[in-house]
Each structure stands twice: as structure tokens, then as C-alpha cells.
N, C-alpha and C positions, 0 to 999 in steps of 0.2 A: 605207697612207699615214701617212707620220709627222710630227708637227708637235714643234716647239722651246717650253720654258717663253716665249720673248722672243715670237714668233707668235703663242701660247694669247693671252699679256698682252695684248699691242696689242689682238688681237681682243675682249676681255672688260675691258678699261681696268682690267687690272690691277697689281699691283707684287708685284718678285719677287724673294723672299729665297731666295738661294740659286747654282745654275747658270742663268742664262739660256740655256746649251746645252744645256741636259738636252732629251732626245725623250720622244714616250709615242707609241706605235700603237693602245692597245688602252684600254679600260677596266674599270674591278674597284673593288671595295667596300676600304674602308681596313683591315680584318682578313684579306681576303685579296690584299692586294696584291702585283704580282710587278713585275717588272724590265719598262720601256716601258709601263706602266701609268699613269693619271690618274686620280685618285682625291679624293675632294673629305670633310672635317669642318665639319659643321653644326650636329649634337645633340651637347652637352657629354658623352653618356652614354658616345660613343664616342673622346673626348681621347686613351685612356691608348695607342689602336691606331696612332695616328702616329708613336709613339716606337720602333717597332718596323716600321714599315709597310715593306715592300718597293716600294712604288709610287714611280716618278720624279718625279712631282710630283703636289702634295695642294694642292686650294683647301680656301682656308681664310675667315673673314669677317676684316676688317680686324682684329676689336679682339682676336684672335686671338695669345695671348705665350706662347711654348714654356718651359715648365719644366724641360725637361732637354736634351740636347743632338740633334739633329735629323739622318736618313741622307739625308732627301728635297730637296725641293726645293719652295718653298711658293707660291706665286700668291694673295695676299691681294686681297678684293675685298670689295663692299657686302655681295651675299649669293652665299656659295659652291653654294649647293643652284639658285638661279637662274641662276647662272653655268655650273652643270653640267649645266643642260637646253639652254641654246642651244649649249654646245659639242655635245652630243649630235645635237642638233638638225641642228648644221652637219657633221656623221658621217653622221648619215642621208642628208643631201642628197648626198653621197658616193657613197652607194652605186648603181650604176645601177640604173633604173625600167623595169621589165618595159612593153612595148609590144607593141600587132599583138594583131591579133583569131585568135583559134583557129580552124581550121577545125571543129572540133567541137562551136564554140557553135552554140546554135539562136536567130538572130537575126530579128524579123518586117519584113517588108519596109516598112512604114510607118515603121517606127523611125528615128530622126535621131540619126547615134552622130558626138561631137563628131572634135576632132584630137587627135592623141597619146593615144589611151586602148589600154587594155588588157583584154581581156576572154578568161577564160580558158574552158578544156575544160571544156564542161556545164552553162556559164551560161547563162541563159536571159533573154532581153530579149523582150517582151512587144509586140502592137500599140501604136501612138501615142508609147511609151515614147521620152523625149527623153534623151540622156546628152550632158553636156557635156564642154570642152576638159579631158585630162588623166586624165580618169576611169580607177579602176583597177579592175578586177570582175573577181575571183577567181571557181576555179572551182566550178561548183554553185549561184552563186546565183542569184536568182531573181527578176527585174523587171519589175513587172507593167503592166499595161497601162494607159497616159498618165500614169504615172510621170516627173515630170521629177527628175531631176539634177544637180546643181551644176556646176562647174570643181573639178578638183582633189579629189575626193570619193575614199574609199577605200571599196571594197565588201569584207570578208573573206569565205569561203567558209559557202556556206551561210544566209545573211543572204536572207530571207525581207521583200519590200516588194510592199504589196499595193495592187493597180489606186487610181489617180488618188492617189495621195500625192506629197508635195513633200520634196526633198532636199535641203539648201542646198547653199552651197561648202565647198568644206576642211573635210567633216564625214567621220568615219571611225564607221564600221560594222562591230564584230566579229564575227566566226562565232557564226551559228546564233540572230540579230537579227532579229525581226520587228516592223517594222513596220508597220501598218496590218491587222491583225487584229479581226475584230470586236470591238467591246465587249459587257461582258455583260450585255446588255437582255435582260430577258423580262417577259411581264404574265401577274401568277396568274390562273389562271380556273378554273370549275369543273371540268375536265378535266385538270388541270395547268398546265404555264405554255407559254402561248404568245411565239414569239421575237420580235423587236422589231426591224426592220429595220435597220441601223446604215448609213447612206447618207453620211454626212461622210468625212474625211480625215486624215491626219497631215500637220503640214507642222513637217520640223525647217529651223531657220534659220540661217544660215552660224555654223562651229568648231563644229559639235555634234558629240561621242562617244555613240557610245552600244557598251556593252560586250559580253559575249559573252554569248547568253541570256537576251537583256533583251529584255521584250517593252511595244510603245507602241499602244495600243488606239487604233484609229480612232474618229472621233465618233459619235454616236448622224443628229446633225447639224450642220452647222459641221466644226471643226477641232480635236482634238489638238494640242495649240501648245507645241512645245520652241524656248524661242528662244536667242536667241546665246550663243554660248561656253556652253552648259549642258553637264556631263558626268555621265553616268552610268557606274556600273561596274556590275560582269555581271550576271545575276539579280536586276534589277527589273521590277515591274510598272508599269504607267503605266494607270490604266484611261480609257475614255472623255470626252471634251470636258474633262480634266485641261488644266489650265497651267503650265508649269515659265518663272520669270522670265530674267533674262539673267543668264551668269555663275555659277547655281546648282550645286550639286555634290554627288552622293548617291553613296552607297556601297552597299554589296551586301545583296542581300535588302528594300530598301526597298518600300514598296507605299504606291501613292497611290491612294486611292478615287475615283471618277467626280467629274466637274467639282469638282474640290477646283483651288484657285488658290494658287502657289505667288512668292514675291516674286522680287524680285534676290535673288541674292549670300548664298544661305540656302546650310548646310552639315547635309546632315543622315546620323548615323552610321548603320552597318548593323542591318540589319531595323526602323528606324523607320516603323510604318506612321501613315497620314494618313487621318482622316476623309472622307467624300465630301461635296459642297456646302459647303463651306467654304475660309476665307482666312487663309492663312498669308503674317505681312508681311514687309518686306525685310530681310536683316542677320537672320535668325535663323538660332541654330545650334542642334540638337538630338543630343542624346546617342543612344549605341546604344541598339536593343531600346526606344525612348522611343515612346509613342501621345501621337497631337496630335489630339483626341475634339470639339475647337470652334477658332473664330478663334482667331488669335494677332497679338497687336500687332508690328510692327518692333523689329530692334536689342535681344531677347532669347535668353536663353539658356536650354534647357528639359532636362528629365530623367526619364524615370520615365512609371508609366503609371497615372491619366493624366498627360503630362507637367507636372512645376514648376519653382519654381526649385531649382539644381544643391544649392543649400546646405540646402536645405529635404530634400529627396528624401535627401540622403546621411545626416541626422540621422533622417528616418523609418524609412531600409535598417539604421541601426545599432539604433534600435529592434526594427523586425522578428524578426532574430534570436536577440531576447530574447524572444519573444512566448510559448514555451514554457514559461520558468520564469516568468514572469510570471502566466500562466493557475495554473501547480500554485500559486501564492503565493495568488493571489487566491483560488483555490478554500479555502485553509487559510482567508484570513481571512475569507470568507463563513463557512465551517463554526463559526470564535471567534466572531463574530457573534450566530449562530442562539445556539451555548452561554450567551454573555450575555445574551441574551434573553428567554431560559427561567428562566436563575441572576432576574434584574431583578422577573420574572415571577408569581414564587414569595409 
């Protein structure tokens, strides 16, 4: 399907330097762009690949002034990186949406499977298990029993959701996802540690992602609680009666400790682990590989382990790797020390 620079514009309330005829079918990155391509500059890092870009037309942000003379065709807008998700977005909706139940799922009679869904070869839907309108559930996975479902939910392959969890709407599920796995309770005793029953739930609430690999520990009691619009990418942990706020966004390898409470609109980089029994407030963002070891107030920004401020942590990291010659120094001037000492002494 091909769309015109003047069609993209309308649609994205843009303005367009250049062909309003120009087409694009396909999409591609601005260094490797080729002919019928849409291609979008955002981070100044990559400016100098426009001037060369093969791509029919490049979003660009308004404030956006060519230095040299230009092959493409431009689509100036607020923000081009914005602009290039809903056009994508409107790509996706394009493409047709797999339907119709497989004969080869194993589906349980009590189950209430909504309209228009999809469910593929070797999926597996559980007594009580409710799926609503839309649903798409690839094949291999696995939906346990009184499981309810959103509208519009995307299941990928192999995504593991375990008996009585909740799933909102428009949340997607990457392969090999588990939700609702026990948490890790156990009480020492003189024999070892005996396990701790973990009887609660997960319950994500509509727009949640969660990535590929990423596992969300059921309650001890109560609920697991991912709420709106939170995304997670692949390879986190979420342990037990954990709370992640609305709008939150974590990146890969993260690990949050048991009932550890997490605010709005926090951004936290990969492998930042999180204390357990603790509160982290809204509007914070933390750095990769950072530990958050106690509370943290809102509307900060943290670093380092245990984490601090960004500016603080980066004058400690350039200390750090002076600590070597530092020590041989100090040791010389302990040793002139002790000599004056002795010389004082005399």
C-alpha cells in the first residue's frame, strides 16, 4: 500500500517541503534508506544522513533548517519520532489480523472465548478462563484457569498466565511471559525452609506491555498490581504484592523486590534493582545498573549504588579510578610520616 507526502501530511498535520507527490510503501532507518521509503530525524547525532538519505521522504521536527542542498522530501512536524509511531501504528492496522480458533487448541468447555479472537495451534485455555472481544493468543500458550482477558489483548507464543489472574485491554504479551507465578515465600525453620503459600493474583490493567521473558510474581496475598499504560521490556522480575504506578517504564534486566511500591511516570534504566518493602515516588528516573536500597522522594533523578544524585555519583566514579594511585601515595606518605616520627623522636 502506498501513501503520497500530501496524505502522510494531512494525516500527521504536517507541512511539506519538497514533492507533495512523492510515495513511500515501506519503512527504514535514515542511513539506510532506499527509494519508497519513510524515514523520520530526530537525534541531531544522525543530521549529517539526510544529506545523503535514499529515503522519499524524512520527518523531521519543525525547527528543523537543511544546510546543504536536500534529494528527499521533508514532512516537518512538532515531533517527528511521534509522528513516526502513529504513522506506523496506522501500517499495523493495515495489515490483516489473524482470526478463527485452531482445531488443534485444547480449549475447556466452561471457557467463554469472546468475538473476533484468534487462537492458535497448541494454545491452551483453561476451565472458567474468560477471553474477551478481539483477543489474539498465539500458539503454545497457556491460560489458566479463571483467567480473565481484556478486548483487544495480544497473547505471543508461549506466554505462561497462571490460574485466577487478571488481564486488562489493549495489553500485549511477549513470548515466553509469565504471569502469575508464585512468589518467592518461604519461612526458615529448623529443617530448612518451608514454602509459603502464595494464594493472591496478578492483575495488569489496560495498555500494559510486558516483554519477552519477563516474569510478574503472583501475590503472597492480595494482588500484583501493573497498572495503566506501564511497559516493561524483556527480562524483568517483578516479585510478589509489588506495585508498578500508571505510565511507568523499565527497561531490561530490572528486578523489583517484594511489596516494593513503585509511583507514576518513573523511568528506570536496565538492571536497576529495587529494594523490597519500600516506596519509590512519582517522576523518578534512575540510571542503569543503579540500587534504590530505601524510599525515594518524587521528581528525582538517581545514579549509582547505592543510588544518588547523577552529579554527585559521576564526581565519585572519577574518583574511584584514581583509588589505586591514591592508596600507593598514601601508603608513601604514612611510611615519611612514621620516618618523621622517629627523626622528632630522637
Amino acid at each position: 500500500m502506498e501513501f503520497s507526502a500530501k496524505q502522510i501530511a494531512e494525516y500527521i498535520q504536517g507541512i511539506i517541503v519538497g514533492d507533495e507527490n512523492a510515495t513511500v510503501h515501506t519503512f527504514a532507518k535514515i542511513e539506510e534508506g532506499v527509494p519508497g521509503a519513510l524515514s523520520f530525524l530526530s537525534n541531531p547525532k544522525y543530521t549529517h544522513y539526510i544529506y545523503d538519505t535514499k529515503s522519499s521522504i524524512v520527518l523531521v521536527n519543525k525547527d528543523f533548517e537543511p544546510e546543504h542542498e536536500l534529494q528527499t522530501t521533508l514532512i516537518k512536524v512538532d515531533n517527528a519520532y511521534e509522528s513516526l509511531a502513529k504513522l506506523m501504528a496506522l501500517y499495523e492496522m493495515s495489515i490483516p489480523k489473524k482470526q478463527g480458533v485452531s482445531p488443534l487448541a485444547s480449549i475447556a468447555e466452561s471457557a467463554k472465548i469472546g468475538k473476533n479472537v484468534y487462537i492458535g495451534p497448541f494454545a491452551c485455555i483453561e476451565d472458567g478462563a474468560e477471553i474477551g472481544d478481539n483477543v489474539c493468543i498465539h500458539p503454545q500458550a497457556t491460560i489458566g484457569s479463571n483467567v480473565k482477558i481484556g478486548m483487544n489483548t495480544i497473547i505471543y507464543p508461549h506466554v505462561t498466565i497462571y490460574q485466577d489472574c487478571r488481564i486488562g485491554n489493549n495489553c500485549i504479551l511477549h513470548a515466553g511471559a509469565v504471569i502469575g507465578a508464585d512468589g518467592f515465600g518461604f519461612a526458615p525453620g529448623a529443617d530448612g525452609y518451608e514454602k509459603i503459600p502464595q494464594i493472591g493474583i496478578v492483575e495488569l490493567e489496560d495498555n500494559v506491555e510486558v516483554g519477552a521473558n519477563t516474569c510478574i510474581d503472583r501475590a503472597t496475598m492480595g494482588h500484583t498490581l501493573i497498572k495503566q499504560g506501564v511497559k516493561l521490556d524483556n527480562l524483568i522480575q517483578v516479585a510478589h504484592n509489588v506495585e508498578i504506578g500508571k505510565h511507568t517504564v523499565m527497561a531490561s534486566q530490572v528486578g523489583i523486590a517484594g511489596s516494593a511500591k513503585i509511583g507514576e511516570w518513573c523511568m528506570f534504566g536496565g538492571q536497576v534493582g529495587v529494594a523490597g518493602h519500600i516506596k519509590v515516588g512519582d517522576h523518578v528516573n534512575v540510571g542503569a545498573q543503579s540500587g534504590i536500597p530505601g524510599n525515594t522522594k518524587s521528581n528525582t533523578t538517581l545514579m549509582g549504588y547505592p543510588a544518588i544524585d547523577p552529579k554527585q555519583f559521576a564526581r565519585s566514579a572519577a574518583i574511584y579510578k584514581k583509588l589505586p594511585d591514591m592508596y600507593v601515595e598514601l601508603g608513601r606518605l604514612q611510611k615519611e610520616i612514621e620516618e618523621l616520627k622517629k627523626q622528632l623522636n630522637k
